[in-house]
N, CA, C and O atoms as CSV, one atom per row, in Angstrom:
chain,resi,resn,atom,element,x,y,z
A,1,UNK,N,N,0.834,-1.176,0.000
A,1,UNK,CA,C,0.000,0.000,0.000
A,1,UNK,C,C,0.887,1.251,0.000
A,1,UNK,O,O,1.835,1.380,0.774
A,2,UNK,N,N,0.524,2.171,-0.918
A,2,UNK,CA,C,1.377,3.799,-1.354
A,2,UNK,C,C,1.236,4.148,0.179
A,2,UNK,O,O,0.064,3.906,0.468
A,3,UNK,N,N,1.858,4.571,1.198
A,3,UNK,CA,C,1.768,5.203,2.222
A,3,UNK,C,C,1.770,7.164,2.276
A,3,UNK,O,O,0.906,7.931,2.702
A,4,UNK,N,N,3.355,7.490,1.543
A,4,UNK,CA,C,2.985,8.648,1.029
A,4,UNK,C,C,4.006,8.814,-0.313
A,4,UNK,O,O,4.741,8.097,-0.991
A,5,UNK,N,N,3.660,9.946,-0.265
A,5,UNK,CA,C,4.304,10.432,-2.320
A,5,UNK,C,C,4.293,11.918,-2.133
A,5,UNK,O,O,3.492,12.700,-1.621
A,6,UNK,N,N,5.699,12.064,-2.848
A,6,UNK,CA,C,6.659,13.621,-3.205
A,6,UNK,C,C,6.279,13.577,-4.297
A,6,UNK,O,O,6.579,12.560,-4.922
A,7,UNK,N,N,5.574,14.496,-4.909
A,7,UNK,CA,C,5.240,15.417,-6.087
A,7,UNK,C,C,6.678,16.108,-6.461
A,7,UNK,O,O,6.909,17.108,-5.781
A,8,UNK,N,N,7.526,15.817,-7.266
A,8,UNK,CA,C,8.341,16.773,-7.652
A,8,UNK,C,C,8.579,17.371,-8.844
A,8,UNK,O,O,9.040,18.509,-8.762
A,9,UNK,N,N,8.371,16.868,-10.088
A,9,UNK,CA,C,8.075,17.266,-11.112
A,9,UNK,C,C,8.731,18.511,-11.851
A,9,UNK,O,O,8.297,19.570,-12.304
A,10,UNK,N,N,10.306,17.736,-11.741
A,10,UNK,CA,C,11.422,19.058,-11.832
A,10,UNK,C,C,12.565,18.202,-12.892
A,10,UNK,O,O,12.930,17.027,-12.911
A,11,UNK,N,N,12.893,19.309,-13.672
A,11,UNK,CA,C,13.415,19.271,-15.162
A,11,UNK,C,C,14.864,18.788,-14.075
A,11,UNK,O,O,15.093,19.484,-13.085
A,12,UNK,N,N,15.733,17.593,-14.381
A,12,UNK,CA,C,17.158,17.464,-13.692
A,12,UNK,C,C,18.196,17.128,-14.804
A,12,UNK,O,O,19.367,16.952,-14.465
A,13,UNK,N,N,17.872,17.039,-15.968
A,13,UNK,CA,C,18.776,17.436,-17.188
A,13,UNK,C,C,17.829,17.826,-18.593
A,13,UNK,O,O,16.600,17.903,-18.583
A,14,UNK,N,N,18.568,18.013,-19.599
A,14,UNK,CA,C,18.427,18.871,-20.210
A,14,UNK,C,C,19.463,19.117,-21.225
A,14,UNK,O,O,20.118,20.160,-21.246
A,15,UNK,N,N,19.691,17.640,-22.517
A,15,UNK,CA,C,20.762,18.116,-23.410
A,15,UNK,C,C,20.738,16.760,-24.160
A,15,UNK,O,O,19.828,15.970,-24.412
A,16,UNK,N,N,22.456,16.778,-24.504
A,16,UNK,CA,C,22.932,15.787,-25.163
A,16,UNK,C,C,22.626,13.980,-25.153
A,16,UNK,O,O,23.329,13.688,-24.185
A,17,UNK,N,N,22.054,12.717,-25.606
A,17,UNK,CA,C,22.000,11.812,-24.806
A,17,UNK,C,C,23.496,11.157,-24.061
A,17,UNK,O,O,23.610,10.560,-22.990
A,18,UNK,N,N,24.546,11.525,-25.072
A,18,UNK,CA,C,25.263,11.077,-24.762
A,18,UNK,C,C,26.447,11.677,-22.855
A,18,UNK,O,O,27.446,11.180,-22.335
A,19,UNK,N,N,25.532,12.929,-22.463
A,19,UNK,CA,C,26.345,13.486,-21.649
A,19,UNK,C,C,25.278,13.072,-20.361
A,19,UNK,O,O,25.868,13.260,-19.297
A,20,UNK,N,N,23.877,12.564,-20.151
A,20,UNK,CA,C,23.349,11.950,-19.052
A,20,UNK,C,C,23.943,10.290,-18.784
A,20,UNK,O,O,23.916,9.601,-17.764
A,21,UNK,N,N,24.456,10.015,-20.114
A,21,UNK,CA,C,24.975,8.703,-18.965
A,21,UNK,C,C,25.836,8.367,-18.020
A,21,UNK,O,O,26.052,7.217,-17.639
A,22,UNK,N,N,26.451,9.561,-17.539
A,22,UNK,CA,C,27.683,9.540,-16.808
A,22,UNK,C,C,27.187,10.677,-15.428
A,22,UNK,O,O,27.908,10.969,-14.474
A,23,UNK,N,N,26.033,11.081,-15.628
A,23,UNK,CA,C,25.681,12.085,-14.628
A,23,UNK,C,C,24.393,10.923,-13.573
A,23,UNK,O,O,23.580,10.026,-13.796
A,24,UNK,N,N,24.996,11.798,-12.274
A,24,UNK,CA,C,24.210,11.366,-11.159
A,24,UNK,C,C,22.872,12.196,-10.906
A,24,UNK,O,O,22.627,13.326,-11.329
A,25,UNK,N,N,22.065,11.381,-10.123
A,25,UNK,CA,C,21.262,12.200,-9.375
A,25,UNK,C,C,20.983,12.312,-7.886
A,25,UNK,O,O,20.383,11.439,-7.258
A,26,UNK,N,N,21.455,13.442,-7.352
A,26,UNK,CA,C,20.849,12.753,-5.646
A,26,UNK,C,C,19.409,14.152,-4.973
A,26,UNK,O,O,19.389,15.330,-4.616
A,27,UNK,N,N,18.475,13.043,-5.142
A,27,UNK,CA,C,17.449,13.773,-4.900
A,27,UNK,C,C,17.488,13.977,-3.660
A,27,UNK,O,O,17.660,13.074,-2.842
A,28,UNK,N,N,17.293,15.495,-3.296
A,28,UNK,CA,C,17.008,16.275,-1.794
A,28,UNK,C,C,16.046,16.301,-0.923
A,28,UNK,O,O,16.027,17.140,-0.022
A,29,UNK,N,N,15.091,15.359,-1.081
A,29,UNK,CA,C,13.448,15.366,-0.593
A,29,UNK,C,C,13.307,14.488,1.125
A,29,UNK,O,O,12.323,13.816,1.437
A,30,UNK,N,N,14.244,14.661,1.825
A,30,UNK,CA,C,13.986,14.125,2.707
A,30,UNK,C,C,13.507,12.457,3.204
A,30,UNK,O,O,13.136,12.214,4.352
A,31,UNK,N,N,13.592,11.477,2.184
A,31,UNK,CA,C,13.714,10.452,2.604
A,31,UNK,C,C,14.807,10.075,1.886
A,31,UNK,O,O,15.334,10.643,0.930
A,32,UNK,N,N,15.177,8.773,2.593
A,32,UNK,CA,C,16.546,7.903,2.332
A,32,UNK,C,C,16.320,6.873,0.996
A,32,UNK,O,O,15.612,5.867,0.968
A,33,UNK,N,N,16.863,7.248,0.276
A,33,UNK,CA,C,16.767,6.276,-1.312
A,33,UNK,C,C,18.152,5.504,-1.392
A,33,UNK,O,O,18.419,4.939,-2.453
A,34,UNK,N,N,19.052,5.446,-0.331
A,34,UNK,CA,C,20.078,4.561,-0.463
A,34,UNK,C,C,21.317,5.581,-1.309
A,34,UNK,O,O,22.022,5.203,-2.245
A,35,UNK,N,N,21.319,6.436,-0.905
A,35,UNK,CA,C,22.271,7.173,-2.621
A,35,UNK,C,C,21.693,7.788,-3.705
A,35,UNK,O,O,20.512,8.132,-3.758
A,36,UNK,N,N,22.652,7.955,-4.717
A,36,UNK,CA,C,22.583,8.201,-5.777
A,36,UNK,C,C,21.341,7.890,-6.574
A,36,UNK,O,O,20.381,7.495,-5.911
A,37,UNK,N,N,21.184,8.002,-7.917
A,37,UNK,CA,C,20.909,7.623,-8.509
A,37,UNK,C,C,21.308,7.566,-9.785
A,37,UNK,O,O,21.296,8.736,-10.168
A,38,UNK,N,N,21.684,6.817,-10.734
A,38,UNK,CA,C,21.999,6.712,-12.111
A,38,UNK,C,C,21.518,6.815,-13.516
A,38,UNK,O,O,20.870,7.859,-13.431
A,39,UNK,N,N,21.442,6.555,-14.342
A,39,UNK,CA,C,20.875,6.379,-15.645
A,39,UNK,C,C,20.661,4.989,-15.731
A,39,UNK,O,O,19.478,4.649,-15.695
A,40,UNK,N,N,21.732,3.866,-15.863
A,40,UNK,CA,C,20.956,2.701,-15.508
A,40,UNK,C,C,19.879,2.393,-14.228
A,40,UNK,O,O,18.985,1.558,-14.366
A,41,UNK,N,N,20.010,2.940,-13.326
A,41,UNK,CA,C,19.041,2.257,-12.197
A,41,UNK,C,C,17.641,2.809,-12.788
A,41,UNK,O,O,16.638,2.433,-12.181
A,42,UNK,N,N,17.479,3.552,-13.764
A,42,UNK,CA,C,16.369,3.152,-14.393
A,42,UNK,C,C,16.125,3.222,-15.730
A,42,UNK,O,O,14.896,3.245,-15.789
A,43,UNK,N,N,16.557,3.271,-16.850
A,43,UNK,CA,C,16.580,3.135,-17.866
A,43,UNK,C,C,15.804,1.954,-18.470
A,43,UNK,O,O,14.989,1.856,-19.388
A,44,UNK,N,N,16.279,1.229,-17.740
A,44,UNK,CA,C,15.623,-0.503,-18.545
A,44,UNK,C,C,14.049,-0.599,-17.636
A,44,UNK,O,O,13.112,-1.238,-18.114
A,45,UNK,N,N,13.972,-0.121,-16.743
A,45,UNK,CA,C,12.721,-0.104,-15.990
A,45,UNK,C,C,11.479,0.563,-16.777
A,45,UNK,O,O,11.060,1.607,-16.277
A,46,UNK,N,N,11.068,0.266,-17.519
A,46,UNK,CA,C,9.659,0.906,-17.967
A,46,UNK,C,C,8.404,1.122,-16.749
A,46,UNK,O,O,7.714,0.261,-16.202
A,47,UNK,N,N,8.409,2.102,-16.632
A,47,UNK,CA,C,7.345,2.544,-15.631
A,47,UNK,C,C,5.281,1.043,-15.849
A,47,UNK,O,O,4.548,0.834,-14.882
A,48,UNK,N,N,5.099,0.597,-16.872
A,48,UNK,CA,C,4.163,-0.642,-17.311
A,48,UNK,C,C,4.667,-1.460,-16.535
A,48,UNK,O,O,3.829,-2.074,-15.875
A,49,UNK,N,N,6.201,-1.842,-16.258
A,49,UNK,CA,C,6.510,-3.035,-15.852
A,49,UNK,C,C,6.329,-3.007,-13.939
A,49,UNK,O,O,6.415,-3.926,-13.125
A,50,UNK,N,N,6.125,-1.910,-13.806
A,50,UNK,CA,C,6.202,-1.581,-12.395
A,50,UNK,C,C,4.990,-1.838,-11.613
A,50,UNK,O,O,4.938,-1.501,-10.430
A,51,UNK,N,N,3.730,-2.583,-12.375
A,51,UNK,CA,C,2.374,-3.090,-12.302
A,51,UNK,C,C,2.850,-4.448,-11.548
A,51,UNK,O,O,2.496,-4.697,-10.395
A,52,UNK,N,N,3.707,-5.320,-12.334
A,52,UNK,CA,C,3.625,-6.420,-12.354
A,52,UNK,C,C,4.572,-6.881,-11.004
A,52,UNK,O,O,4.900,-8.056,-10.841
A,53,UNK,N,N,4.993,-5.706,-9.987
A,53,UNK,CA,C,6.510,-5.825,-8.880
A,53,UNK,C,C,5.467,-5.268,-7.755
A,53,UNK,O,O,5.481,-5.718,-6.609
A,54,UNK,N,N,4.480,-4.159,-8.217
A,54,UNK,CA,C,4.179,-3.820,-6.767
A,54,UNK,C,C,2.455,-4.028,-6.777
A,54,UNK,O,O,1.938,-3.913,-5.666
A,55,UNK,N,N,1.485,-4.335,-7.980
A,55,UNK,CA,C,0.097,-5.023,-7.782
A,55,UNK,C,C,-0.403,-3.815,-8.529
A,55,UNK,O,O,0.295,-2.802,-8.567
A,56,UNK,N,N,-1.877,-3.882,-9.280
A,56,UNK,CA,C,-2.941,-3.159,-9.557
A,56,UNK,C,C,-3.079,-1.732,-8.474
A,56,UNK,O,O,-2.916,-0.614,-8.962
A,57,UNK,N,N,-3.273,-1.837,-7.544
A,57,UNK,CA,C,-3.667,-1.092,-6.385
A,57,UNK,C,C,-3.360,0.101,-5.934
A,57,UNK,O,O,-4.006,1.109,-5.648
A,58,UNK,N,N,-1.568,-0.385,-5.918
A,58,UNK,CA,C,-0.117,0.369,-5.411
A,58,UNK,C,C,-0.405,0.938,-7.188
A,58,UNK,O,O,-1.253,1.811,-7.371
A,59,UNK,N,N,0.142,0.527,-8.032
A,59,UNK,CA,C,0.083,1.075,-9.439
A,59,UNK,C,C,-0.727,1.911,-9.997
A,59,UNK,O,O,-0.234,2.533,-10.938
A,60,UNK,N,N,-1.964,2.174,-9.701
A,60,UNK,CA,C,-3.134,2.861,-9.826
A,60,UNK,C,C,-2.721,4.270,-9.223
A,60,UNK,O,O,-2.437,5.405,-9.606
A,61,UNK,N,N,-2.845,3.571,-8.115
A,61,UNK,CA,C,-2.850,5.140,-7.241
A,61,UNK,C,C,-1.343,5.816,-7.248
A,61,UNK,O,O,-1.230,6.961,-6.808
A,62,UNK,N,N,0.010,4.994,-7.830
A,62,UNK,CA,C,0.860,5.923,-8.614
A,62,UNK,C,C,0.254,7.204,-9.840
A,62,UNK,O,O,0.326,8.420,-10.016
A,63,UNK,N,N,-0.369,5.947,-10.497
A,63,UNK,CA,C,-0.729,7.074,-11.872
A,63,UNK,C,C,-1.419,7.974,-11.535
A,63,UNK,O,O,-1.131,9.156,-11.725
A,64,UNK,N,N,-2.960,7.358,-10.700
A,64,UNK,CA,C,-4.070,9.233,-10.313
A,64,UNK,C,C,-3.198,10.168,-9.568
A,64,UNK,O,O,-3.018,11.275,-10.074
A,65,UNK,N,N,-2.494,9.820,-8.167
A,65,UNK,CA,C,-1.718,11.013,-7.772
A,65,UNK,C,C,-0.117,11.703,-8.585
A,65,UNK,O,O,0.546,12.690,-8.270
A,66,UNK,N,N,0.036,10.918,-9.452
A,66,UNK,CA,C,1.022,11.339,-10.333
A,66,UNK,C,C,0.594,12.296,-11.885
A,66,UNK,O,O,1.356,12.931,-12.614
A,67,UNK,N,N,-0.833,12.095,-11.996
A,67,UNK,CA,C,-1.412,12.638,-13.000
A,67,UNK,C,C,-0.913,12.247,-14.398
A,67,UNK,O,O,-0.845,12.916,-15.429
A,68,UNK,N,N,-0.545,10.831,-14.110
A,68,UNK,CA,C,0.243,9.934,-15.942
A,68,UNK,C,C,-0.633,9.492,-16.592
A,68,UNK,O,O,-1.459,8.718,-16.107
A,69,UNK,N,N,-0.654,9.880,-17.835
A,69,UNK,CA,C,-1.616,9.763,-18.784
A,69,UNK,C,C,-1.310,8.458,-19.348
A,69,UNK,O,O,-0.155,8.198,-19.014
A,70,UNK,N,N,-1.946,7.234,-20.252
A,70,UNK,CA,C,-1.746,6.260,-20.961
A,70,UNK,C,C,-1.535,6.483,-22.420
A,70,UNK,O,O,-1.848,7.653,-22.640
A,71,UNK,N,N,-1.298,6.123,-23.092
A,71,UNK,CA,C,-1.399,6.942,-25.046
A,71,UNK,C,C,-2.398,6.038,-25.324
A,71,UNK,O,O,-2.768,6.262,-26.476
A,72,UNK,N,N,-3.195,4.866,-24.703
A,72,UNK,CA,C,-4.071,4.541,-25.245
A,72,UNK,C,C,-3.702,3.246,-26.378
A,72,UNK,O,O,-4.461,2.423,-26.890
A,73,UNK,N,N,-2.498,3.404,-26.501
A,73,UNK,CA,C,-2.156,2.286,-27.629
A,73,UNK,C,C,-2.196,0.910,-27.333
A,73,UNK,O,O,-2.788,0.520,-26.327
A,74,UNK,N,N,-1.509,-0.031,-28.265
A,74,UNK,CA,C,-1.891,-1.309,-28.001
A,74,UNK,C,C,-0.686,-1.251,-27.070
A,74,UNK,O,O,-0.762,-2.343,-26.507
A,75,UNK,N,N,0.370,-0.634,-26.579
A,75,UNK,CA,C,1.229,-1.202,-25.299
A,75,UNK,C,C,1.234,-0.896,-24.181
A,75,UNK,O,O,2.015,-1.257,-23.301
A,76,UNK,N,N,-0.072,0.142,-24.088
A,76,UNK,CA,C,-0.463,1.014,-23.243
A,76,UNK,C,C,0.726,1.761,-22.342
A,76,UNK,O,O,1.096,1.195,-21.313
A,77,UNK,N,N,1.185,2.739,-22.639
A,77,UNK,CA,C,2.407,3.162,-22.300
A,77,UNK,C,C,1.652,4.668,-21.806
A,77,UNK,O,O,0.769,5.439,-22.182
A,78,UNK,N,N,2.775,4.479,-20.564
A,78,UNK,CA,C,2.574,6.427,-19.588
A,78,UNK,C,C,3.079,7.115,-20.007
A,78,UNK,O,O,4.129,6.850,-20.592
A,79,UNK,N,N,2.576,8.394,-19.921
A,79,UNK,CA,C,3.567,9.278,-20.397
A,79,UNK,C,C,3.129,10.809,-18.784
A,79,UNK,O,O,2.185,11.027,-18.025
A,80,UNK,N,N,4.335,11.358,-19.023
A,80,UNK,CA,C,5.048,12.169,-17.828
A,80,UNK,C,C,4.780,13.751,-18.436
A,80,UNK,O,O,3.884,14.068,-19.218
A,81,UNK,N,N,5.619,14.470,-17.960
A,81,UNK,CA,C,5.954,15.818,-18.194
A,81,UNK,C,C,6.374,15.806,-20.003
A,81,UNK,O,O,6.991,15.049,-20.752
A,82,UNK,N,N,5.903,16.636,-20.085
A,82,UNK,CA,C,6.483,16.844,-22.013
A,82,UNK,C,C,5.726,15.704,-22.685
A,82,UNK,O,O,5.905,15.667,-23.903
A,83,UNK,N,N,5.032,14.890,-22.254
A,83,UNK,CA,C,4.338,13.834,-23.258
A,83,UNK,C,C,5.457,12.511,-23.456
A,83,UNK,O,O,5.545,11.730,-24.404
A,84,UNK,N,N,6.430,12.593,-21.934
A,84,UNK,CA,C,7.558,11.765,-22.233
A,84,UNK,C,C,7.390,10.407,-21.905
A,84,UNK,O,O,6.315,10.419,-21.306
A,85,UNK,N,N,7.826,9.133,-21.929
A,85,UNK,CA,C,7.846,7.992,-21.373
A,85,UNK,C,C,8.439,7.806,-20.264
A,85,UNK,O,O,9.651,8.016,-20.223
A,86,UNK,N,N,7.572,7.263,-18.807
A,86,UNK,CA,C,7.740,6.951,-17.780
A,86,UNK,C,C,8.406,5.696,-17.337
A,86,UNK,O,O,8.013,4.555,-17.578
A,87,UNK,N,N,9.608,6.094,-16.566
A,87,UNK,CA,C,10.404,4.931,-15.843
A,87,UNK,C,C,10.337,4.903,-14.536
A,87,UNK,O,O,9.665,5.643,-13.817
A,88,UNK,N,N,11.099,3.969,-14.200
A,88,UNK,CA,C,11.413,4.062,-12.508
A,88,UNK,C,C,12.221,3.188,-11.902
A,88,UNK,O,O,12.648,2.189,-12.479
A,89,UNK,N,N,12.484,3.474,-10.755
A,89,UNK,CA,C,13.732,2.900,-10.360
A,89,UNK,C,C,12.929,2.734,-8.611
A,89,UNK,O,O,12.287,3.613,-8.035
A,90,UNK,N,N,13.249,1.308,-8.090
A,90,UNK,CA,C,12.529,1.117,-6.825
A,90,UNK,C,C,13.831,0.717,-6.040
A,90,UNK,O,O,14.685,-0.032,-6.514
A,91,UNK,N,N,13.897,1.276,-4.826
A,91,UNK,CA,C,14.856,1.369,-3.567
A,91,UNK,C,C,14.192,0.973,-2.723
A,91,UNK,O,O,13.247,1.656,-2.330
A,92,UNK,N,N,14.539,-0.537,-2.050
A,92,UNK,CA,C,13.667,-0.813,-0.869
A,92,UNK,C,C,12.020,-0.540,-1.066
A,92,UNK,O,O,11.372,-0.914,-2.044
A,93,UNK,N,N,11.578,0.082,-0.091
A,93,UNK,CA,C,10.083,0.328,0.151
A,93,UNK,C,C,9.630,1.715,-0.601
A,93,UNK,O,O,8.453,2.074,-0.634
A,94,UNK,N,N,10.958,2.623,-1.340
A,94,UNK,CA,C,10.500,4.040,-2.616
A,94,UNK,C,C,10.303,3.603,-3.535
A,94,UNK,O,O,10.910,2.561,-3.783
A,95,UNK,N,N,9.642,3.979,-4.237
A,95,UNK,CA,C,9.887,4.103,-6.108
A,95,UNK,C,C,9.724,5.193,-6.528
A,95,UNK,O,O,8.785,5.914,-6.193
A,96,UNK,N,N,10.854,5.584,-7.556
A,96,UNK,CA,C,11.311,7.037,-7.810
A,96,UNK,C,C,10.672,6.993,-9.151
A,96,UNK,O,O,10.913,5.925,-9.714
A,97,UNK,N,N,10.008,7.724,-9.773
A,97,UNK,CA,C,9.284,8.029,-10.899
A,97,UNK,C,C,9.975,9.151,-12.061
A,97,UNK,O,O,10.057,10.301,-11.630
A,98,UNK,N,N,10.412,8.956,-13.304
A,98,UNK,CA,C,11.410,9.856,-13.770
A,98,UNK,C,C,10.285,9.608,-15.697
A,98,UNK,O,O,9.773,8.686,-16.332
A,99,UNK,N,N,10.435,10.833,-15.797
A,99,UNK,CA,C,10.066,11.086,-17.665
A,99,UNK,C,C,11.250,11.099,-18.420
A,99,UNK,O,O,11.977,12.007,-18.017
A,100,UNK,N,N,11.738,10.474,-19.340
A,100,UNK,CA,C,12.372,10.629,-20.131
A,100,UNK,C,C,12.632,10.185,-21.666
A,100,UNK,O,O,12.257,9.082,-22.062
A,101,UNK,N,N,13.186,10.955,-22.368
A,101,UNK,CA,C,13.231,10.781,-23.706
A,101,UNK,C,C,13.401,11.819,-24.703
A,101,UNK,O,O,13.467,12.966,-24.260
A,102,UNK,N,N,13.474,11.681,-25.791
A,102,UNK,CA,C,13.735,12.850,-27.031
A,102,UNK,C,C,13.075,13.705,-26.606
A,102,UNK,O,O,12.060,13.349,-26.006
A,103,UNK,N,N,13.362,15.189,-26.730
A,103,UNK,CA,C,12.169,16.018,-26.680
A,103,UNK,C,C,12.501,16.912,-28.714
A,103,UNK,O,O,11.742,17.082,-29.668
A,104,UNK,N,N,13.549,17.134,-28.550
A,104,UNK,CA,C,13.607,17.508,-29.944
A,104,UNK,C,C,14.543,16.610,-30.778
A,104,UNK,O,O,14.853,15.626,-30.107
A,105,UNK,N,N,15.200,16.599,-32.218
A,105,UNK,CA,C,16.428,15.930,-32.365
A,105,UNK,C,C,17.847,16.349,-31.665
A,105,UNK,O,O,18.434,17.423,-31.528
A,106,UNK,N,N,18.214,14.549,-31.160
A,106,UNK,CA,C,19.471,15.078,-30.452
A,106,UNK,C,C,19.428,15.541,-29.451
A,106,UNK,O,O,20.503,15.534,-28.851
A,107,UNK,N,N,17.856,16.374,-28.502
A,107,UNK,CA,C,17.514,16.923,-27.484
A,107,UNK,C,C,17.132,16.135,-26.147
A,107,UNK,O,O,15.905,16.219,-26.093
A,108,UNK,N,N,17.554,15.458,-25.114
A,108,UNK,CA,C,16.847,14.530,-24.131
A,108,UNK,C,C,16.302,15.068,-22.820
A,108,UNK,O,O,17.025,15.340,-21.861
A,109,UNK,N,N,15.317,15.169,-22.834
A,109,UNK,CA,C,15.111,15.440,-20.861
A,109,UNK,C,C,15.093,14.411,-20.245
A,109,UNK,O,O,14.859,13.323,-20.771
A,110,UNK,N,N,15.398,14.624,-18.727
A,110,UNK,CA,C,14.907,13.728,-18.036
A,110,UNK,C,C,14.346,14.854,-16.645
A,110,UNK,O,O,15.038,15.797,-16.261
A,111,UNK,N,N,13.080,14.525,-16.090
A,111,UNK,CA,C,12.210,14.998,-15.524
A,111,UNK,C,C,12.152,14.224,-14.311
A,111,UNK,O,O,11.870,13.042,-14.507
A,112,UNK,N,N,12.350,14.575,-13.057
A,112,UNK,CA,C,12.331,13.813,-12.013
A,112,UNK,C,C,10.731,13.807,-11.837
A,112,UNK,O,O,10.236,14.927,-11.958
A,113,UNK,N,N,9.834,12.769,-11.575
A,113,UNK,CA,C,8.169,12.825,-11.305
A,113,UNK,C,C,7.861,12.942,-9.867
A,113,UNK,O,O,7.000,13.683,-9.394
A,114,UNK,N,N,8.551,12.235,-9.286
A,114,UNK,CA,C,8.053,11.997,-8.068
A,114,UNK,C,C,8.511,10.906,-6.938
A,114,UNK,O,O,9.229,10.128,-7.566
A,115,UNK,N,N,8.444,10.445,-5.510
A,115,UNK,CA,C,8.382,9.589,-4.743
A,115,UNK,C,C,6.921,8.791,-4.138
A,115,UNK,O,O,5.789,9.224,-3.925
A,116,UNK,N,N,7.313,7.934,-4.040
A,116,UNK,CA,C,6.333,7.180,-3.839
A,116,UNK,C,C,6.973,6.286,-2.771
A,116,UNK,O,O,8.073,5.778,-2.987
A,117,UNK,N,N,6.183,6.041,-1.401
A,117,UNK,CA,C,6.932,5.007,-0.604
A,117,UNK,C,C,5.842,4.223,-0.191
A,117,UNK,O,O,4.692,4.660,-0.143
A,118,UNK,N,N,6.262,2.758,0.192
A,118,UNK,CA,C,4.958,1.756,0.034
A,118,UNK,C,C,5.225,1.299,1.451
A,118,UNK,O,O,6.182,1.696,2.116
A,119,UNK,N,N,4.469,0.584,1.795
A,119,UNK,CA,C,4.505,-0.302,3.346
A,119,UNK,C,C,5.071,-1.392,3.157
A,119,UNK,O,O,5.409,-1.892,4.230
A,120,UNK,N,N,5.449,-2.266,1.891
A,120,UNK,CA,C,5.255,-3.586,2.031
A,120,UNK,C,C,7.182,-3.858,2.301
A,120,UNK,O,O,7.624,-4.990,2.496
């Protein structure tokens, strides 16, 4: 069960793809996420797959209090800030919610979304 959730919804790069894979992130929000964070610790994580680790329930009430839209397609995929594709990266009992992808050619954001911390 979602216990509580950080709304953050803040631009944390902004460029080249090739110059975020070597950059960190350490989010300031007052709970403990273990460290850092990377580009792999969520990259391969598709925010869809994050249904199938924490249940219908917990997943739901990510998307309404996160305000993530679906595109409706046949892979049913979220989308974030800028109309971007949603990942995430889970630490213990958080899951960190991040938008990312092309925004123009050659252009990448990545958008920090939010925290989410669960009971289980």
């Amino acid at each position: 069960m979602i216990t509580k959730y950080i709304k953050v919804k803040s631009l944390v790069f902004d460029g080249s793809e090739s110059e975020i894979l070597n950059r960190s992130i350490i989010p300031d929000i007052g709970i403990n996420i273990g460290g850092t964070i990377q580009f792999n610790d969520f990259a391969n994580n598709s925010f869809e797959d994050l249904r199938h680790i924490i249940g219908n329930d917990d997943f739901e009430s990510i998307v309404k209090t996160g305000g993530f839209t679906s595109d409706g397609g046949f892979l049913d995929l979220y989308k974030g800030i800028d109309n971007l594709r949603l990942y995430f990266c889970k630490r213990g009992d958080v899951i960190v919610v991040f938008a990312y992808g092309e925004f123009q050619p050659t252009r990448y954001k990545l958008y920090l979304e939010g925290f989410w911390v669960s009971s289980h």
